[in-house]
Each structure stands twice: as structure tokens, then as C-alpha cells.
N, C-alpha and C positions, 0 to 999 in steps of 0.2 A: 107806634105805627109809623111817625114820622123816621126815628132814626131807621127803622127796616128800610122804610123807603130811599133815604138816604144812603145807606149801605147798596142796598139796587141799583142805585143809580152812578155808584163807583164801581160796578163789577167789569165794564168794558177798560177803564184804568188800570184793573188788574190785570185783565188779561196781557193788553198793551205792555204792559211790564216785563211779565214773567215773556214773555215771545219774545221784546226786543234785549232781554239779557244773552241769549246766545246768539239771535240772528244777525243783531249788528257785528259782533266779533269776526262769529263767521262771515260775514260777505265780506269784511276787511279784508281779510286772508285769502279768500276764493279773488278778488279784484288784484289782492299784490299778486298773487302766482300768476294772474293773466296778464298782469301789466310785466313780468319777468319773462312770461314765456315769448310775448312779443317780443322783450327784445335778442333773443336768440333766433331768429329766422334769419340770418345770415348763410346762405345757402350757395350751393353750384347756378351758375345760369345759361348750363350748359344746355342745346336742343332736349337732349332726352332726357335732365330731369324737369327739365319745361313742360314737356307731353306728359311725363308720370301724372301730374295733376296733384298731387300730393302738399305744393307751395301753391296752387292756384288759393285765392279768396274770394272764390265765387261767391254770391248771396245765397242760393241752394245748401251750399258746402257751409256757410257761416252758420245758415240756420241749422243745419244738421249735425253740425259739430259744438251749438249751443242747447239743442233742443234732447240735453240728458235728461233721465230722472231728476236727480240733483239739480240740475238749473232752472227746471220745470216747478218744482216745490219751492225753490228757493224765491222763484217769480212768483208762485201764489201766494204765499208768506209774506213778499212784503202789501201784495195785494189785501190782504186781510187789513195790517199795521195800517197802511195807507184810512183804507176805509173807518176805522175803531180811531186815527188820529183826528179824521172828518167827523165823525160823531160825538166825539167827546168833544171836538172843541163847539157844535151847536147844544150839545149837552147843559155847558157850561155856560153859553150865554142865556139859557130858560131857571137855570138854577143858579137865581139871583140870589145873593142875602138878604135879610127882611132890614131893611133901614126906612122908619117911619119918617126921618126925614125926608127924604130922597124920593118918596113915592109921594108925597103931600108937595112935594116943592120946597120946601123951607131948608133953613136953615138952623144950627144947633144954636138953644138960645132965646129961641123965640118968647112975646107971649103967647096967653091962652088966646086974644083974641085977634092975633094974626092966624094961629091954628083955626079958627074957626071957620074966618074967612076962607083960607084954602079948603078946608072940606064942603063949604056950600057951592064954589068955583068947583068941582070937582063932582060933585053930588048934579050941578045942574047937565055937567058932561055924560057922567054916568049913571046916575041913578035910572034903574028899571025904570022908574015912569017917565024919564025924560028921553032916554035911548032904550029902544026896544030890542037890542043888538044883544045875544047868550055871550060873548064875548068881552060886551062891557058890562052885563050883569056882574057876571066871576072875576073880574078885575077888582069892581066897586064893594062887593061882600068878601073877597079874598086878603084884597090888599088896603083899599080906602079907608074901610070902617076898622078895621083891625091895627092902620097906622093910625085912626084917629083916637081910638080906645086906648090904644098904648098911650097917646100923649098929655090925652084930658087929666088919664088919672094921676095925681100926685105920684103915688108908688110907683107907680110902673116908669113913668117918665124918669123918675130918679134913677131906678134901677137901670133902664137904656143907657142913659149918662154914663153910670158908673159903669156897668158889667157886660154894656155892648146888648143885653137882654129885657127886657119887660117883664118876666121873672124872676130877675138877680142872679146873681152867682151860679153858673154853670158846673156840672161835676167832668169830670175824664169821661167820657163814653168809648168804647168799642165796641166792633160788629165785623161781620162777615162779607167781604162785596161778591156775592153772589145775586143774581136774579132774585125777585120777590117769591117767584111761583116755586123757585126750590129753598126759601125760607119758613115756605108753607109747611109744615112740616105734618099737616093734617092728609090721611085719607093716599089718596095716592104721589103727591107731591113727597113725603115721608121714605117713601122706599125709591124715588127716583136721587134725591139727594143723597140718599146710603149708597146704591148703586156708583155712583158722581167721587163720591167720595175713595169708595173701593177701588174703581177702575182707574182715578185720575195718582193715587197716594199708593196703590201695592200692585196694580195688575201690571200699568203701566212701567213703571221702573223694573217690575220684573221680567218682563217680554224683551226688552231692552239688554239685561242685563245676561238672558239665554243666550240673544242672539249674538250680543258680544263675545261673550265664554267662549259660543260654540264655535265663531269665526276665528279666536284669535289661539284657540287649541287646537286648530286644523292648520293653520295657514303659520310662515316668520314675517317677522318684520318689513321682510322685503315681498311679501307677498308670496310665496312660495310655501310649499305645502311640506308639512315635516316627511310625508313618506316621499316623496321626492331626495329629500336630502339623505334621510336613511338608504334607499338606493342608492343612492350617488357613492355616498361612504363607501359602502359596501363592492358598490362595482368596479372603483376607482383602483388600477393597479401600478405598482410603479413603472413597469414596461409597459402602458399601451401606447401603442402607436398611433400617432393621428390620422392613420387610416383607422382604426379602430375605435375613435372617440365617440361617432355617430353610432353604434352598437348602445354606448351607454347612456349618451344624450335622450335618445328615444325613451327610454323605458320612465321618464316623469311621470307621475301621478296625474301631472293636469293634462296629458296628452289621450291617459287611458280614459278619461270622460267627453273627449268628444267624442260623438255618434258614429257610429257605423251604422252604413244602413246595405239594404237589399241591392238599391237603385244602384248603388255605389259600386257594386264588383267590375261592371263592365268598364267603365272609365275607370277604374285603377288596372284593370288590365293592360287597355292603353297603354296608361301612364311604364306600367313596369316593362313596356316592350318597349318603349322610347328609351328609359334610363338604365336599363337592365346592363348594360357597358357599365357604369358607375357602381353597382352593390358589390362589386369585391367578389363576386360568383367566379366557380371555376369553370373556365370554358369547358373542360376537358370530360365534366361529368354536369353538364348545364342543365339536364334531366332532374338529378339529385337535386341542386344547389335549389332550382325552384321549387322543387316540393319543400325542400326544408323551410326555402324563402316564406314560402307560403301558410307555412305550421305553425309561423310565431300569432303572438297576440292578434288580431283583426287591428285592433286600434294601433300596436308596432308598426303595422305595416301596414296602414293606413298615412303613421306619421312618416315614416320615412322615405314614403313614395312623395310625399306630397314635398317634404324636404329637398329632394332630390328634383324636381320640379321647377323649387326656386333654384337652385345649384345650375341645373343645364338651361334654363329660362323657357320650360315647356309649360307655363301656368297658366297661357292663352287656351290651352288645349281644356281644360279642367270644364264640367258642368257647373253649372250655378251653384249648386247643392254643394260641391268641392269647394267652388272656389270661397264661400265663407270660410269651411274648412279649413283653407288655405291660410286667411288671412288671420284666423285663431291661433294657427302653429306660429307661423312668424308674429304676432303680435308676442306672445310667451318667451318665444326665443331670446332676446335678451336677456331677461333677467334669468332664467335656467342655466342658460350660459356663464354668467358669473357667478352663479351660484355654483354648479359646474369645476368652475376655476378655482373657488375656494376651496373646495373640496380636495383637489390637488394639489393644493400648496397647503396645507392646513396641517399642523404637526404631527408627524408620524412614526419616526425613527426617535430612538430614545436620546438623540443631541435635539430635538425640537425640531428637527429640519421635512421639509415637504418634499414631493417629488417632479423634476423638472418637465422631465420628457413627456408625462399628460397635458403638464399645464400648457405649454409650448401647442401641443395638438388642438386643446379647445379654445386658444386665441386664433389658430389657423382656421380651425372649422366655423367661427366667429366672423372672420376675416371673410369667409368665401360666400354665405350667408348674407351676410350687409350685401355683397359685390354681386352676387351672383354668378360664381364662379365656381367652374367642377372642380372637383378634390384633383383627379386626375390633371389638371391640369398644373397641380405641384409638383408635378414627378419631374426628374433633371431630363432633360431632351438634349437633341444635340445643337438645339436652337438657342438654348442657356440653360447655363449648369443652375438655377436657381429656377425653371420649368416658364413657362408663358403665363401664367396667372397674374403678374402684376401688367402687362397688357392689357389682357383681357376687360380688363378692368374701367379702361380706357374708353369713351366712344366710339363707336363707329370701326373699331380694331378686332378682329375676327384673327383664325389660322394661319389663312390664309395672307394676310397681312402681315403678321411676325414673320409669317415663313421668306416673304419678299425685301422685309427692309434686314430679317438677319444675312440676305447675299451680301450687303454693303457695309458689315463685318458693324453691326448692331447687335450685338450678342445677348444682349443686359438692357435689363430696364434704366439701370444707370447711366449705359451709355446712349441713351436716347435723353434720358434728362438734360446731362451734363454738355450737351451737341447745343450750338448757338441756334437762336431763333430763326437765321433765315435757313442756315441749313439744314434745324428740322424738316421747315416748311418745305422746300424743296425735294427731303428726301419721303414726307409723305405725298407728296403729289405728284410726284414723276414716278419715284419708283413703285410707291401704294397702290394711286389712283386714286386717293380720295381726290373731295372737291373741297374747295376754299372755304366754303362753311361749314364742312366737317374739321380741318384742321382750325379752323377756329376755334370749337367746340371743345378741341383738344388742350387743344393751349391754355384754356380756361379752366381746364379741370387739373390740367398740371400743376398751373397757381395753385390750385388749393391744396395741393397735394402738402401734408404738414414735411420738417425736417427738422430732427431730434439730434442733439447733444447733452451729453450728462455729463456732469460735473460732481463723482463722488468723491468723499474719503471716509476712513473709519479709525479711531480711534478711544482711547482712554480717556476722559475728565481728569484734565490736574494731573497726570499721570505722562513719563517720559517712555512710549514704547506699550507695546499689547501684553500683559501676560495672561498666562490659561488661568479660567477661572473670574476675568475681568469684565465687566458689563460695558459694554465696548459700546461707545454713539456713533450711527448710521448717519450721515447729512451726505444726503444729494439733490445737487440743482438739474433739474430738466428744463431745458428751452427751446421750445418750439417757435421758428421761421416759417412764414412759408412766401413766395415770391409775391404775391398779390400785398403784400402787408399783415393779412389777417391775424389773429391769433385764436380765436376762440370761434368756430365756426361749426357749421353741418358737411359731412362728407357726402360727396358725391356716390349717392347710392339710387339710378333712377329706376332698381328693380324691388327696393324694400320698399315696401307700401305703407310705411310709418316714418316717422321722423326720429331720425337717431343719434342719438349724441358721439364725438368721438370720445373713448371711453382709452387709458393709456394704462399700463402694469408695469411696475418695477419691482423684478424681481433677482435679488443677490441672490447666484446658485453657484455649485458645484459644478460645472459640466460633466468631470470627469465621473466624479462619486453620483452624480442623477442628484443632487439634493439640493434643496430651495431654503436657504436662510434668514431671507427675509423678504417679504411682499406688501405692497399697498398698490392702491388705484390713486390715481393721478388726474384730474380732469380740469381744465383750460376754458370751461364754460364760465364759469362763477369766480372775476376777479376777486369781489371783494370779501367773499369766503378764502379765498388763497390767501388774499392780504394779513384777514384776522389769526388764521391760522399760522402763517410764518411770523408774525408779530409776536406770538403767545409763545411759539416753539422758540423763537432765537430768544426770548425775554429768560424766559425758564432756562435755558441753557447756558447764557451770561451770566445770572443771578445765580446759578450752581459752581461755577468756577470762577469765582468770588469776583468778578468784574462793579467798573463803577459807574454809577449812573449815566454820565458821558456815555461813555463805551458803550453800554448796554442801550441806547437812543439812538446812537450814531449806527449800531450793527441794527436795529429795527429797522433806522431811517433807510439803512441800503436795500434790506430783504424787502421794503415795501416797494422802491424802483426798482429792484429786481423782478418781483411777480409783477409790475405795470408794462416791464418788457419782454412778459413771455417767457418768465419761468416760474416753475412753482417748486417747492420746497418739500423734502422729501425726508423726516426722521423718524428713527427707532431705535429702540436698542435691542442688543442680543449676547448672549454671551459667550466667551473665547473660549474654543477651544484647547484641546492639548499642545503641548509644543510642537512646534512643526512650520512650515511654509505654504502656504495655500495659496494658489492660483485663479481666482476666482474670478464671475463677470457678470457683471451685470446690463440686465435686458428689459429692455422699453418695449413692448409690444404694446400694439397700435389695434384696438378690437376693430376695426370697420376698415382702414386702406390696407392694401396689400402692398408691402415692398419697404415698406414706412420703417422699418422696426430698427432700433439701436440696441449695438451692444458693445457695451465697454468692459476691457480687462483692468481687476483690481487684485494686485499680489501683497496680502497680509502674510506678516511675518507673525507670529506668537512666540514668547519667550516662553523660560522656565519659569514656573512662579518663585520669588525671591522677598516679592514685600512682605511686609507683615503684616496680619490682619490677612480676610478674607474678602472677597467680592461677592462670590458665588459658587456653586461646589460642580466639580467636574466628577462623573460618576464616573466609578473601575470601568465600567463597561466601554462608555466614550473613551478612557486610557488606550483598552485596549486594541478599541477599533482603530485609534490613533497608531501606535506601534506597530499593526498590521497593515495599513496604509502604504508604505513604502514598495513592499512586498509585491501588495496586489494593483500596483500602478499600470504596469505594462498590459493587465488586462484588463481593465475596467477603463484604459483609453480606447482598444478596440473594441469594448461594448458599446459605446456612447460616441456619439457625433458629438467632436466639440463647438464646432458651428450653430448643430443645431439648427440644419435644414430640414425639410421636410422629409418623413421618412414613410414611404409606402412599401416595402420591401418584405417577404414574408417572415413571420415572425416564427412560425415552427424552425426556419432554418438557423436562423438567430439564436435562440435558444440552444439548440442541437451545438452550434458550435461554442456558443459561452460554456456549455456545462462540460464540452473536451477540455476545451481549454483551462479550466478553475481546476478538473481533474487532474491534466498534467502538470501543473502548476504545484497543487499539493501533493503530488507523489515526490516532483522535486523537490521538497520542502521537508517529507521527511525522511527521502535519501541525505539529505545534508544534516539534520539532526541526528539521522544515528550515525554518519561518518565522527560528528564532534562527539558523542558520547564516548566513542569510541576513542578516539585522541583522547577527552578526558582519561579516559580509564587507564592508557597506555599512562600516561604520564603520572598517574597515581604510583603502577608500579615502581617506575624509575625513583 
């Protein structure tokens, strides 16, 4: 009975146990991410992302942004801990160990007849007839007479000595630290401990283990749901154009589960007569175009109204009921977006290669989105051949305003950058009209505005020159300036209702061929992830082309003040094509500023293969497309913008003329083949 009882009274130890083995970890983890996320609030302080409210740290807004499920349990949890640490440690001072010295007064050693005197000193304190007190009775019968009994008798006193006991030598015991009442194992305590057991040892782990399954066979890694991605696949073509991207964008999985509701027709109605300029509709049969408009999914075209909402910034207009709505599609939008992005650059053509002209559209439709900026506003105007969108952009800067400072031969957002500070200032205030604290505003958002240079090359390991066939190393350095000093900061976005990181893509393509040969994300938040990662890439790279430890410290020690000044390091490999001369370029897009984006040309030569030994195998097929190459140059440069501006232009007519054109091309092609057959043959005769 004693040891049950003992076991009972360790069951709050256990439980303290099993709770702080994951919860202390976790809170570790939940406290670093907050103490990182702080320190990225480096942000615009410009007027209008001040009103967004989005940077305020109001005490409403703390609480509200503290007050998750997840932080709510996490607080009660350690509530619990706190309380079972409180109790076990009053636990522990009631469950004494039995020391008959200790409770008599003495000391080990004694005689019997100093023992005696302390029990009659002690007896006259507590004994029932002297103290009437229930308190000193159970003191005096629990602990008195039982330390006295121990000591009197020979045996028992020896054994205390020796084995710490009054009964000698102790065995190993074990037990259970559970509650007595579910040690009871009688009558109904019996089936409550089975129950205890069942629910804590099979139910539980199993409920757990559904819900896990069932979340992580629905949803990637990056949170996004696989029939989203399967759409994407599938809808992604090599010509769409980035007027065309939001056709695809929409149709995600996580977009078709928000609600529709009844209330909702009228306010999208609204909405679709405000934006109905922006859906790509033909004037000309505007009857048609809204019925069609209007046939897709409820939830399509719930989300693309509401999309187009942030685009022209009509979201003040929306009902309550929308505007949650609202702030669910934008909250999604990023990450669909770069999931989006993958999907177009993601290997397609039998060289590996992706395709440019999507990707290019869903960093723009990304861009406009952060900015809240209409699509339409990409198109080339006679204001600038690169359209008003990167104004726009700008506070306080409306049409009307580009349209006034383009008189004073301001064509380009460039050449509004690149204009010294008093004579921006002057030519927005005179010729604008703003006021001095609007162009303030400006200036501040300018600073943040990032400016990109790359620094690639591409080559062989150990190797003099590319040949086809060759696993050729990607290294390029990205360095971001921007006038304020910053490096790693939040863009000026005061119409996204979330906090958004700048997110960058380098991607090596093709211009001419449409093809992406190689891409990654690049992000300037997280120094000391750039550092470990350019450390391991330049180490692994030295230690393959037999360098010596010097070298291989000395090339670390630079790549780490490199990433400390603003750039980050960019490798891969890929493998070379057929012989030939390639013109290639590579492009920095900037997911959230508009106007930001670099592109640099890189001309790869590929030799014949000549070594010995292989690298890698170039399949007949990639030969052939290689030797046909040449041929189909002159048209696949007028298919393709090399630029790689924006392209809103229609696409049936596009088409219509690449397919004359590819036509005429092959009839030339085999008018010339049978003129040489023919020459062959002539000359057989001779």
C-alpha cells in the first residue's frame, strides 16, 4: 500500500515530464522565429504605408496578432507546467524520508539513554494527554513512537545504520505513477484505467497520425495543395502571355473553397462594372463577353473580380462579407504565385529547359499585385515605351501626373531616378503640383527602391573551354544598392494588406528559343543563411578543382564579405549543349517593385566534343534541334521579344502570323533541297 501510494504521488512528476519534453523545444523555436521576425520590420516610412496600418504596433493589433490558437494553447500549457511545478515542489516538502534521527533530534551515535530522554521531551510536547491537538496526536503515533521503536531495538537500529532502513536491506521496487484511484483496479476504477490506457497509448497517436496523413496528402511543402499544382502543369503554356497569366492563376484549388454566397452577386456586380475595362473583354461584342464572363466557376470569378479590385485599388468599395474575402485571396497569392513561377520554368523540352515568356508574365502579375497596379498600365504608351506602371507605383502619382512631368521630356522612370534631387523636387512641385510633403514621401520610397547588378559566368571544372556534352558551373553574384544604404528590407507596398518580403529570380534563358535554363530564388532577407550557403558552395567548388587549403579560406573569406555587402551567390550546374554559339541572358526579376528588374547578356560558345571520356550524353534529338537552329533564327527572333517587355498584344493574331511565316520558311526549305538533289543527280551523270 505504501509503495501505490508512493507511485501516486509521483504521477504529477510524470506528467511534468512527458509535457515539458516537447513544449520546451517548441517554445524555443516559436520565441527564435519571433525574435527573427522582429528583426525584419525594416520598412517604407512613407505617409501611405503609415495609414496602411499594417507596421502600426498597436496593443489591440499585438493582442490580436498574439491571441492565435497556437499561442492560446501554448499559454495554457505552460499554465498547467507552471502549476504541477508548484505542486510538486509543496509535494516534496510533505514527503519527507523517515530519519529517526532527525525526527527525535539526535544525532547518529547516540546512547539508549540519550534516546530516551528525547522521546519523553517530545512525548511531554505531543503525547494526546499532554496536547489535545489531532495534529500532534498523528505527528506523535506516525513519526515519534515509530522513530523511537526503530532505535530502542538492537536490530532495527543496526539495520538503519547500515541499509538506511529499520528492516534491512531493500529490494529494486517499481510501479506505475498514476493516481491511486486509477490503481484501484477494482469495480469501476478497473474499466476507467483501461479506458486511460486505450485513449492515451492507441487512440490518441492514431487521431494524430489521420490528421497528419490527411494534411500532408492534400497540401506541398510549401503549403499549397497538389490539385493546384496539377492545374498549373497542365495550364501552363509556352506562349501565354502575361495578359493571359491571370486566366491561369485563378483557377487554384484554394481559391475554389472560398464561399460564394447569395448576398455577394450584388457587390460583384459593382465590382465588375468598375473593372470591367481591365478583364480583356471585347468591346465590340461586350453583350457576349459578359455572359461568357459570367458562365465561368462562381468562385473564378468571384476571385478575379476581387483580384482586379486590388489591381485598380477599388477594395474600399467591397462589403464586409468581401472584404474578408479579399484579404484570403491576397493573403494566398504569394505563395500560388511562386508556385505559379515553378511551374514555368520547370523542365519541359527534352534539353531540360523551361519556358520564359510565362515566367516573365507571373513575375509581372506578381509585381502589380504587391503594387497595386493595373495590368493595363504595362502596355507602351506614348508617355513611355516601358508603359506608367512603375510610377504608379510611387505615392501620391496618378495619370495625370506622368502625363504632366512627361511634357518636361521625363519619358522613363529612369529618367526621373537618375534627375538630381533638387531638380526632381522642383519638377514635382511646379510642374506636378504636389506639396512638399508629398514629394517627401517620394524621395523616401525612391531610397528604397533596390538596384541590381550580376555578375555571371559559366564554365567547365578543370577544363580549358565548354564542350557539348559538358556539366558546365553556373556562378553568379547579385548585388543589391539601394540609396538609403539598406540591403535587406520590406517594399513599399501600402495597398498589400500583409507584409511581404522582396522575393528576386534568376533566371538564364533563351530569349530567342522561349527557353529557361536555369533558375533559382534569391532573397537578401536572411544574411546569415546567404553566408552559410556561399561558404559550402565556394568550399565544395575549390575542393573539386584540386585547390589548397589557403585558397579554398581565402576564396570563403571573400564570398563572406561579399554576401555582408549585398550580394548573394548564385550556383548550378547544367549541361552543354550542341556545338554552336549561344546568346543568352540572364534576368533578375524583382517579385514586388516594378521597374527594378536586371538583365544581363551572356554569349556561350560550345565546342565540338574532342576529350576523351564523357560528361554527359546529348541526346540525337537535342543534335538535331541544334543543326536546325540556324535555319529557324530569323523566325523565332520575330516571334519573341528579346527585351522581354510586356506583352498585351493579341495572341490569335500572333499566332496566325508565326504559323505563315514557319509555312513559308519550310516550303523554302524544301525548294532548296530538291534543287541540290537535283544538282546531286546531275553530277552523278557527268
Amino acid at each position: 500500500m505504501a509503495a501505490s501510494e508512493e507511485n501516486s504521488a509521483l504521477f504529477p512528476i510524470f506528467i511534468l515530464t512527458i509535457m515539458a519534453i516537447p513544449l520546451v523545444p517548441y517554445t524555443m523555436v516559436k520565441l527564435s522565429r519571433a525574435v527573427s521576425k522582429k528583426q525584419r520590420t525594416i520598412h517604407c516610412q512613407c505617409l501611405e504605408c503609415d495609414r496602411s496600418g499594417k507596421y502600426k504596433r498597436s496593443l489591440f493589433k499585438k493582442i490580436s496578432n498574439f491571441s492565435t490558437w497556437s499561442n492560446l494553447t501554448l499559454l495554457l500549457l505552460w499554465v498547467v507546467m507552471i502549476f504541477l511545478i508548484y505542486y510538486t515542489k509543496n509535494m516534496s516538502r510533505e514527503s519527507q524520508i523517515f530519519d529517526p534521527f532527525s525526527i527525535l533530534g539526535l544525532e547518529p551515535g547516540v546512547t539508549d539513554s540519550e534516546i530516551k530522554k528525547a522521546y519523553r521531551r517530545l512525548s511531554i510536547q505531543y503525547h494526546p494527554d499532554k496536547n489535545p491537538d489531532p495534529e500532534a496526536n498523528k505527528y506523535f503515533v506516525e513519526f515519534i513512537s515509530k522513530a523511537y521503536q526503530a532505535l530502542t531495538d538492537p536490530v532495527s537500529r543496526e539495520n538503519f545504520e547500515k541499509y538506511g532502513h529499520p528492516d534491512g536491506r531493500q529490494g529494486f521496487q517499481m510501479g506505475i505513477a498514476l493516481p491511486q484511484f486509477l490503481l484501484d483496479i477494482d469495480g469501476a476504477s478497473g474499466g476507467i484505467l483501461l479506458l486511460w490506457i486505450v485513449g492515451v497509448c492507441i487512440l490518441l497517436p492514431l487521431v494524430i497520425a489521420v490528421i497528419y496523413l490527411s494534411k500532408s496528402s492534400k497540401y506541398t511543402g510549401n503549403y499549397v495543395m497538389h490539385q493546384t499544382l496539377s492545374a498549373y502543369y497542365y495550364l501552363m503554356k509556352p506562349s501565354l502571355a502575361p495578359s493571359k497569366v491571370m486566366e491561369v492563376f485563378t483557377k487554384a484549388a484554394e481559391y475554389m473553397e472560398i464561399p460564394v454566397r447569395r448576398t455577394d452577386d450584388e457587390p460583384l456586380q459593382k465590382l465588375f462594372m468598375s473593372v470591367r475595362s481591365e478583364l480583356n473583354l471585347d468591346l465590340k461584342n461586350m453583350k457576349q463577353e459578359q455572359a461568357k464572363f459570367w458562365k465561368q466557376h462562381p468562385a473564378i470569378v468571384k476571385t478575379e473580380l476581387l483580384i482586379q479590385a486590388q489591381l485598380t485599388r477599388e477594395s474600399g468599395v467591397l462589403s464586409p462579407a468581401l472584404q474578408g474575402d479579399f484579404r484570403r485571396v491576397l493573403e494566398l497569392a504569394p505563395r500560388l504565385l511562386e508556385e505559379l513561377l515553378k511551374m514555368a520554368v520547370i523542365p519541359r523540352t527534352a534539353q531540360g529547359h523551361g519556358w520564359l515568356r510565362p515566367a516573365v508574365g507571373v513575375v509581372e502579375l506578381s509585381q502589380c499585385i504587391v503594387q497595386a497596379v493595373p495590368l493595363s498600365a504595362r502596355k507602351s504608351s506614348g508617355v513611355s515605351s516601358e508603359g506608367i506602371s512603375p510610377f504608379l507605383q510611387l505615392p501620391h502619382f496618378s495619370d495625370a501626373v506622368v502625363k504632366k512631368i512627361a511634357r518636361k521630356k521625363v519619358k522613363s522612370f529612369q529618367d526621373l531616378q537618375e534627375m538630381r534631387l533638387e531638380d526632381r523636387s522642383e519638377l514635382l512641385t511646379q510642374v506636378a503640383g504636389l506639396s512638399a510633403t508629398d514629394v517627401e514621401d517620394i524621395e523616401k520610397v525612391l531610397e528604397m527602391m533596390p538596384s541590381l547588378t550580376v555578375d555571371i559566368t559559366c564554365e567547365t571544372e578543370g577544363e580549358e573551354g565548354i564542350q557539348e556534352g559538358d556539366i558546365v558551373t553556373l556562378q553568379a553574384w547579385v548585388t543589391l544598392k539601394r540609396p538609403n544604404g539598406l540591403i535587406g528590407a520590406l517594399p513599399h507596398a501600402p495597398y498589400f494588406p500583409f507584409h511581404k518580403e522582396e522575393n528576386y529570380w534568376v533566371l538564364l534563358a533563351d530569349s530567342v528559343s522561349n527557353n529557361v535554363w536555369f533558375s533559382q530564388k534569391v532573397s537578401f532577407m536572411d544574411e546569415g543563411g546567404a553566408i552559410t550557403a556561399a561558404s559550402k558552395a565556394i568550399s565544395e567548388s575549390m575542393e573539386g578543382s584540386g585547390a589548397g587549403v589557403k585558397e579554398t579560406n581565402d576564396a570563403v573569406r571573400e564570398a563572406i564579405e561579399k554576401v555582408k555587402g549585398g550580394s548573394r551567390l548564385v550556383m548550378g550546374k547544367l549541361q552543354a549543349p550542341a556545338e554552336g554559339t549561344y546568346n543568352l541572358t540572364c534576368f533578375c526579376l524583382c517579385d514586388t517593385w516594378i521597374g527594378c528588374d536586371k538583365k544581363t547578356s551572356l554569349k556561350v560558345k560550345v565546342l565540338k566534343r574532342t576529350r576523351a571520356g564523357t560528361r554527359g550524353l546529348v541526346s540525337d534529338e537535342g543534335a538535331i534541334a541544334e543543326e536546325g537552329m540556324e535555319e529557324e533564327d530569323e523566325i523565332e527572333e520575330e516571334d519573341y521579344d528579346d527585351d522581354y517587355e510586356s506583352e498585351y498584344s493579341e495572341d490569335e493574331d500572333d499566332k496566325k502570323d508565326m504559323e505563315e511565316k514557319r509555312g513559308s520558311k519550310k516550303a523554302n526549305g524544301s525548294v532548296k533541297k530538291k534543287e541540290s538533289s537535283s544538282e546531286e543527280s546531275g553530277s552523278e551523270e557527268e
